[in-house]
Every structure is written in structure tokens, then in C-alpha cells.
C-alpha positions in Angstrom: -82.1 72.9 251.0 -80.0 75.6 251.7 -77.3 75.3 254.6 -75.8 77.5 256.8 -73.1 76.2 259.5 -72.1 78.6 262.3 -68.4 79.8 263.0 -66.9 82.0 265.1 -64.1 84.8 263.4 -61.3 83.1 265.6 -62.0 79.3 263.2 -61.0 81.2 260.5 -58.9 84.3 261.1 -55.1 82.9 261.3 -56.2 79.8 259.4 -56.0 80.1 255.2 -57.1 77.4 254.7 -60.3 77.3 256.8 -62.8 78.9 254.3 -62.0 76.9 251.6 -62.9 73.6 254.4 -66.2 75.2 255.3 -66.8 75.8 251.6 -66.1 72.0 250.7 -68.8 71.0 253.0 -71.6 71.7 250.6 -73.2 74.8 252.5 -74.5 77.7 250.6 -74.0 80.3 253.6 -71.9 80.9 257.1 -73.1 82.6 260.3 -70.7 84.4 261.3 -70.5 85.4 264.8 -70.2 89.7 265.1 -70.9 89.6 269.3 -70.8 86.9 271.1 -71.1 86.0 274.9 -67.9 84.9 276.7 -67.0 81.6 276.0 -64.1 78.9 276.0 -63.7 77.2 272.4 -62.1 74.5 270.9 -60.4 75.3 267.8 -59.4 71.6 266.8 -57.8 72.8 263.3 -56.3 76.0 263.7 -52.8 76.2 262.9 -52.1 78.5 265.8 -54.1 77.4 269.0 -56.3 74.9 270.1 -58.4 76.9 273.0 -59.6 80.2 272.5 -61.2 81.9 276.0 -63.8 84.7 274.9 -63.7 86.2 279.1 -66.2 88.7 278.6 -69.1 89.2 276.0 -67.9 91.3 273.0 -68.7 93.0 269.8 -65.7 91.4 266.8 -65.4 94.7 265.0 -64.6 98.0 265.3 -67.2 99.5 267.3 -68.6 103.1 265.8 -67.8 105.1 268.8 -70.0 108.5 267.5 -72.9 105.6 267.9 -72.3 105.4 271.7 -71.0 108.4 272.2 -73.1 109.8 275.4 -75.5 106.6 275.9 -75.6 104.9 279.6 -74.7 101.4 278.1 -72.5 100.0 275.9 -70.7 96.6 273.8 -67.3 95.6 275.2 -64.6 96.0 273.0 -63.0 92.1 272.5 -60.1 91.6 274.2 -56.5 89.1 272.9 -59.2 86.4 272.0 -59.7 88.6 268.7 -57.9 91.1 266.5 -59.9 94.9 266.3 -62.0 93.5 263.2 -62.5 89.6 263.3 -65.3 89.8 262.0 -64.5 91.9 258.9 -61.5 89.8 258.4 -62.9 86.3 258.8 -66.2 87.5 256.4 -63.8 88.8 253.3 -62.0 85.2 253.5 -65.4 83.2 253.4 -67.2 85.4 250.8 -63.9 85.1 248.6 -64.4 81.3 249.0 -68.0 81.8 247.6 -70.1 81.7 250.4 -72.9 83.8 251.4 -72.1 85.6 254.9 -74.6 86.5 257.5 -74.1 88.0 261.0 -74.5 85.9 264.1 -75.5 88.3 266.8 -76.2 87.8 270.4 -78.3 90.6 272.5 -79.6 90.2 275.8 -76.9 87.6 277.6 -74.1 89.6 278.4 -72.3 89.0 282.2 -69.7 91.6 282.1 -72.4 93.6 282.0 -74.4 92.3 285.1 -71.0 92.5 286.8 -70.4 96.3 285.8 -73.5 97.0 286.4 -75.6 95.1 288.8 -79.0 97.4 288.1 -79.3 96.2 284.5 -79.9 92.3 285.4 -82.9 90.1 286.0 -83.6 89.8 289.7 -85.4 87.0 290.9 -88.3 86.8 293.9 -85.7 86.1 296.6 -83.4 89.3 295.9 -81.2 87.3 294.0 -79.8 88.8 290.2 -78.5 87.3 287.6 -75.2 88.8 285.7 -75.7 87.1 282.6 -79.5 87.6 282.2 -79.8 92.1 281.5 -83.5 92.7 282.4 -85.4 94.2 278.6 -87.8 96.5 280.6 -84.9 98.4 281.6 -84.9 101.0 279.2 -81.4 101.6 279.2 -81.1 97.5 278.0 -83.6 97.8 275.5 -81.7 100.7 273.8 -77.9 98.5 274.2 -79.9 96.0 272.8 -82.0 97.8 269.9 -78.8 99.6 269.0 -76.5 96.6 269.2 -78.3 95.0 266.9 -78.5 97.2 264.7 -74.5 98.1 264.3 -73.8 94.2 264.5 -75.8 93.2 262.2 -75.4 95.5 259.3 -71.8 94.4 258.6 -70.0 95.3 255.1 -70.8 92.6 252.9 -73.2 90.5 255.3 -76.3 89.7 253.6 -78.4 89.2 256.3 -78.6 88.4 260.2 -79.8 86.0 262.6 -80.4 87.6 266.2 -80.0 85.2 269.4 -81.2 86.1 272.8 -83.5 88.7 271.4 -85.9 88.6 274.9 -86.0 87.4 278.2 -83.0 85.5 279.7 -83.7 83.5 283.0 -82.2 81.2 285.3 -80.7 79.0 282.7 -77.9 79.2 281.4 -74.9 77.6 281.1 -72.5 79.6 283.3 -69.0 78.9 285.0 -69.6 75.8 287.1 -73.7 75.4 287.2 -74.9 73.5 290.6 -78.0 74.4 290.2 -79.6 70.9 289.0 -79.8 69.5 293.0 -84.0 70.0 292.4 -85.8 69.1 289.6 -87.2 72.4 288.4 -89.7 71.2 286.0 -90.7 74.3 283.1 -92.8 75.9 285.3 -90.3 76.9 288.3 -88.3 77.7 286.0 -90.4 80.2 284.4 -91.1 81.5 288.1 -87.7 81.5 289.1 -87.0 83.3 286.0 -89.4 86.3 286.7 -87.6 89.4 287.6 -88.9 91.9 290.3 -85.9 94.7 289.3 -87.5 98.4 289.5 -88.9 98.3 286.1 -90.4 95.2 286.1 -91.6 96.2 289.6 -93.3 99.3 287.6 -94.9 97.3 284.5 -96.6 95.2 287.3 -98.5 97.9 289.2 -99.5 98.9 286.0 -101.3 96.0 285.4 -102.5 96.1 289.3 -100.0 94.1 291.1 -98.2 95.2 294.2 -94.8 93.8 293.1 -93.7 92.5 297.0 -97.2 90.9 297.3 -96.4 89.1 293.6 -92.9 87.8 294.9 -94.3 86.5 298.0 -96.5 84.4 296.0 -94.0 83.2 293.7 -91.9 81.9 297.0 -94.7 80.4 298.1 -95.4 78.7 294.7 -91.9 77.7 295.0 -91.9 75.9 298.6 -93.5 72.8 297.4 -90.7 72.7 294.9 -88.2 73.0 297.1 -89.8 70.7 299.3 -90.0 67.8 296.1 -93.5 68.1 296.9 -94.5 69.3 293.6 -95.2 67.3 290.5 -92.3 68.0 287.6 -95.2 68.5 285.0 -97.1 70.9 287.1 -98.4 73.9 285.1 -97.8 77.6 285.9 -101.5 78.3 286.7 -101.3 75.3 289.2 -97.8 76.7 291.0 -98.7 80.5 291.2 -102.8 80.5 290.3 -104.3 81.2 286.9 -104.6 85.1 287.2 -101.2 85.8 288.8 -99.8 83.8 286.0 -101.6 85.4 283.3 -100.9 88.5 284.5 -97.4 88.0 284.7 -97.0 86.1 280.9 -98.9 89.2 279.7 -96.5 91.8 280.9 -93.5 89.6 279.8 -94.9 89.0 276.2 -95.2 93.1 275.4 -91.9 93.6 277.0 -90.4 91.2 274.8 -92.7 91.6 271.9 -91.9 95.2 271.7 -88.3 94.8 271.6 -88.2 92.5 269.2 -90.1 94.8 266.8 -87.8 97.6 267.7 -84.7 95.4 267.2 -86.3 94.2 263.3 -86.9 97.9 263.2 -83.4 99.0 263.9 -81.9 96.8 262.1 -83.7 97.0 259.2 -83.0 100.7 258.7 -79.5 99.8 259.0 -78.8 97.3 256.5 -79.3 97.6 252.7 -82.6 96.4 250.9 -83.3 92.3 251.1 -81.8 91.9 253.9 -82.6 89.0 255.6 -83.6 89.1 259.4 -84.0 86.0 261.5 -84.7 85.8 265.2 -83.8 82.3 267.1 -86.8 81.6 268.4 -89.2 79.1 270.8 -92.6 78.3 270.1 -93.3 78.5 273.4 -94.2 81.6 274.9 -93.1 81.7 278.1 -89.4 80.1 277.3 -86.9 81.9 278.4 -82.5 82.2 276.6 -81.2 81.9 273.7 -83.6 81.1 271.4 -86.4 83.5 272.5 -89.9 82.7 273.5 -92.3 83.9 271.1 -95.9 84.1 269.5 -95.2 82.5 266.0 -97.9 84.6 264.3 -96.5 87.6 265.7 -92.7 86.8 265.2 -93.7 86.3 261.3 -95.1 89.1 260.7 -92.6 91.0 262.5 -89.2 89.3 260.7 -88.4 87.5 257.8 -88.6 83.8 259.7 -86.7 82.2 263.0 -84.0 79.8 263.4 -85.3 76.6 265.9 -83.8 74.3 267.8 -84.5 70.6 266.1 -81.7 68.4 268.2 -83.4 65.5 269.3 -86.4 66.5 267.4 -88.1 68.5 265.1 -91.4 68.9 267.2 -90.9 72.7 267.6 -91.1 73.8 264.2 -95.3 72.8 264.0 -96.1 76.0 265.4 -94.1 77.8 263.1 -94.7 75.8 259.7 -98.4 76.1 260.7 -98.6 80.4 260.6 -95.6 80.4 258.0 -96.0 82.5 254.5 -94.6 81.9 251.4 -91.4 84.3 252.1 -90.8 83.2 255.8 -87.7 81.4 256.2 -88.4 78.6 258.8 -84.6 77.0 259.3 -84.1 73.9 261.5 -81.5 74.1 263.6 -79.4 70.6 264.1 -75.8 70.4 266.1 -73.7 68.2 264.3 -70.8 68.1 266.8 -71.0 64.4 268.2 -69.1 65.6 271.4 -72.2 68.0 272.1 -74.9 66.0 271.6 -74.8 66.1 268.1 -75.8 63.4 265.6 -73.5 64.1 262.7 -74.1 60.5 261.3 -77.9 61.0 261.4 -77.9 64.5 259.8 -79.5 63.8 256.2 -82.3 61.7 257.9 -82.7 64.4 260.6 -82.8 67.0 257.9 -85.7 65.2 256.3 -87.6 64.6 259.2 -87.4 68.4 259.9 -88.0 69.0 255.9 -91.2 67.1 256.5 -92.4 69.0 259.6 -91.8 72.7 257.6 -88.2 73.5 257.9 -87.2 75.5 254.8 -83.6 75.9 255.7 -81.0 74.1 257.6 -78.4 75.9 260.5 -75.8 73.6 261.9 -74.1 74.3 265.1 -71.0 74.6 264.8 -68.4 73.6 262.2 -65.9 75.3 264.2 -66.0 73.1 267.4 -66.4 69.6 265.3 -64.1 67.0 264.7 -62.6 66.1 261.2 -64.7 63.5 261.5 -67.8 65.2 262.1 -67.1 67.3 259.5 -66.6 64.7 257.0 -70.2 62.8 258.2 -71.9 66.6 257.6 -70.1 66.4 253.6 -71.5 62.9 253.1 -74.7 64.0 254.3 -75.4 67.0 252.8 -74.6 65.4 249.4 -77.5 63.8 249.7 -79.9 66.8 250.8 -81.9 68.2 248.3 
């Protein structure tokens, strides 16, 4: 089964002897990260440094400036955390090590950007925003996003990409110190508390009838028996906020986010060179908000060339997918195999199994540059013994 593991271009960059590592593992393929949120990482190998702190989201390359040149939005450049092309520098050391590089490419979670620009981010039905969420009806964040992708992506030499956050970001997320988990938000207040009344959202509701005031009222008012811990953790959407309000809101959030993603395949696609590969972390669930972006499963497949899904602690999520897949769509599991985050290095060749047996065509482990030597040497023993 073919194996990807994910690195950032700091694991490698600085480090000669890090590709050659990877490439001992027994994986076919590296995602390589080409922009990236901010972060703080462990580097527990590098000969250099131990921490590297990502502050702001970022593009690792050279930016092509005649690209922005003139647009309202923009990527950030990086800033000490990595060298003008990490990217470029960490891909040519992995591909000479025989691996096949793809680019790892985050869109729509970006909170320099909500900071620089408060208009561009999700604001919920109290007033409140949120910097790392960018809202994809604004039009000026669905062209950062279509374009960012695009550039990213396409790398020299990358044979393909995998495209994270491509759709609605909400109140999850893990950001500075969260204190948010004092009520239980069960999945549907955190889909209402995830709906965003900005101006353009405000607009694509009255379109479908909806005074956008009268909607957020009844969101709050959803919310009080939350708040209250009054309301059932299982409840359903159509029980919190009323069948018709909720599928009126679900329907103007799946064409928001269905039509970027086609315009973001689209792009991206007319970028890069013929067979390339384009991959969309994805969430069988519709209405799932972050990284791994809820979508239609028929839809997504016919729109990319297959999704990367989250399988730690089970490989339930990848039914919907294997059920709608076609012969060409790539359907890769993904697994963390750092033990420290709630990884199962020592379980991985049974996991990978279990996921094989549910549809997963690929495997995508998360992330050989934050695991221990000993994780990494549990990942070699296993994938010895994956077909």
C-alpha cells in the first residue's frame, strides 16, 4: 500500500541526513508542507534546534509577486522559522533520496490574516469573529484561497498535492490557550456556533429568504438550552434551530463550499503539469467544519482525484467514501503515528489493515517530523509488513 508521511521543510532543511531517515522508513512518497498555519514544532532530530515557532501562517517559497500584484489579499511571506525557499530546498533533498514529493497545502485557516484584517473572518451569531477561521463567501477569500492554491501547489518537481482546510473553518480549532471546553458543545452547537453572519453570508441568506438578524436570533435562542446544560449532547441540528432553518442554512454552506472547492481543483489543475494528483482532506460529513473539510463524497469524487481521511481511533469515516469511490480515486487513510499525540505507532500495521479492509487505498501518516526515534522505528517495523 503506498505511504506517504508528512514533514514540514524545517525537519529537513539544515539536517543531511534527514531524507535519507524518512526514506529508510519504507514510504514511497512525502507531503511536504508549501503553507502552513502558524505553529510551534518539535524538531526532536535536527542538528540545529529543537523548537521551531511558525508565528504567523505562511507560504515556504518564493512567492510570484506579478501573481499578487494588485489583488486585495495575499500569503504572508515566512519569517526566521524558514529560509526564502524551504520548500524548494527540503523537496530537491527528498526526491534525490528517491521519494516521490507532493505539496502539503493549507487554505482557509490563516489568523494573521483575521488579525490584519478583521472583515475577512467568520463571525458568529453573537458578533463575535474568529481570526483563524477567513469566511469562503467573501469573495476576496475565495480568490486568496483559489489562487493560493494554485501557486502552492504546483511546486517544481511536486508530483501532486493534497489541499487541507479547503472550506468552512468554525469554532474549533486549536488556538493559543483554548478555554472553550467549560460546556459540552455536542456536533450540533458546534455547527451553530460555527455559522457566520459576516456581510456576505448575511447576503447568500436573503437570497434564500432569510432576514439574517432574524436567523441569528434563532441560533441564540437554539443556543440557551445549551448554555443552560439543558440540552441533550446528541441533539440534532433540526431539533436545536428547527428543520427548515437548518436546512436552509446547510444548503447555503454546501454551494459556498462546494464551489470553491471546484474552483480550487480548477485552479490548480491548470497550474500543474498533466497527472497531477489532487487530494482534498476531507469529512464525510457534511456539515463538519476545519481541517479536513466537510463534504458530499459523490461530489468531492467527481470533482478531485480522491481525499485524505482522518482514521485515528477508527477507520469508520472512510465507508462513505469507499462506497461512491471509482477505480482511479485515491481514498488514503490518514493514521498519526506520534505516540505523544494520540498516535498508535505500535498498532500501525493492524490499523492499516483495518482501514485497508474498510476502502483505504493509500496510507498518510501524521507526522514523521514530530515523532520520536522510537516511533519512527515502530512505523519501519510496521510498514515492513504492509502490503
Amino acid at each position: 500500500m503506498k505511504t506517504s508521511v508528512f514533514l514540514y521543510p524545517w525537519d529537513v532543511v539544515g539536517d543531511p541526513d534527514a531524507a535519507a531517515r524518512i526514506a529508510g522508513l519504507g514510504v514511497q512518497q512525502v507531503t511536504l508542507a508549501a503553507a502552513y498555519h502558524s505553529t510551534r514544532a518539535l524538531t526532536p532530530r535536527h542538528p540545529r534546534h529543537r523548537i521551531v515557532t511558525a508565528e504567523h501562517a505562511s507560504v515556504l517559497y518564493a512567492m510570484d509577486e506579478e501573481r499578487w500584484a494588485g489583488r486585495e489579499l495575499r500569503p504572508y511571506a515566512p519569517g526566521a522559522w524558514a529560509s526564502a525557499d524551504a520548500y524548494g530546498e527540503a523537496a530537491a533533498a527528498l526526491a534525490d533520496a528517491g521519494l516521490e514529493v507532493h505539496s502539503w497545502v493549507v487554505l482557509a485557516h490563516n489568523s494573521r490574516l483575521g488579525a490584519d484584517r478583521p472583515d475577512t473572518s467568520v463571525v458568529n451569531a453573537y458578533g463575535d469573529r474568529y481570526p483563524w477561521a477567513p469566511c469562503i463567501a467573501r469573495p476576496a477569500v475565495r480568490e486568496l484561497v483559489v489562487h493560493l492554491a494554485a501557486e502552492a501547489a504546483a511546486r517544481p518537481g511536486a508530483r501532486g498535492t493534497e489541499l487541507e482546510s479547503c472550506g468552512w473553518y468554525g469554532l474549533a480549532h486549536l488556538h493559543a490557550h483554548d478555554k472553550i471546553a467549560g460546556v459540552g458543545l455536542g456536533e450540533a452547537a458546534q455547527y451553530l456556533m460555527s455559522l457566520c453572519f459576516c456581510s456576505a453570508c448575511g447576503e447568500g441568506y436573503r437570497q434564500l429568504g432569510l432576514e439574517p438578524s432574524v436567523l441569528a436570533a434563532a441560533v441564540r435562542g437554539a443556543l440557551e438550552p445549551v448554555w443552560a446544560g439543558e440540552a441533550p449532547g446528541d441533539a440534532s441540528i433540526d431539533k436545536l434551530l428547527g428543520a427548515e432553518l437548518a436546512a436552509a442554512t446547510l444548503d447555503f454552506r454546501t454551494r459556498t463550499a462546494r464551489t470553491l472547492q471546484e474552483d480550487t481543483v480548477a485552479a490548480v489543475r491548470a497550474a500543474a503539469p498533466d497527472g497531477f494528483q489532487v487530494l482534498l482532506h476531507a469529512d464525510p460529513v457534511s456539515y463538519h467544519c476545519g481541517a479536513n473539510a466537510g463534504v458530499d463524497p459523490a461530489h468531492i469524487l467527481s470533482v478531485a482525484d480522491g481525499v485524505v481521511v482522518p482514521c485515528t481511533g477508527g477507520a469508520q469515516l472512510l465507508k462513505p467514501f469507499a462506497d461512491r469511490r471509482g477505480n482511479a480515486d485515491v481514498l488514503a487513510a490518514n493514521l498519526t503515528l506520534v505516540g505523544g499525540m494520540g498516535g498508535s505507532p505500535g498498532t500501525l500495521a493492524e490499523d492499516a489493515a483495518r482501514a485497508a479492509e474498510r476502502g483505504a487505498t493509500e496510507l498518510r501518516l501524521y507526522h514523521a517530523g514530530l515523532a520520536s526515534d522510537a516511533d519512527l522505528q515502530l512505523v519501519a517495523e510496521a510498514l515492513s509488513r504492509v502490503g
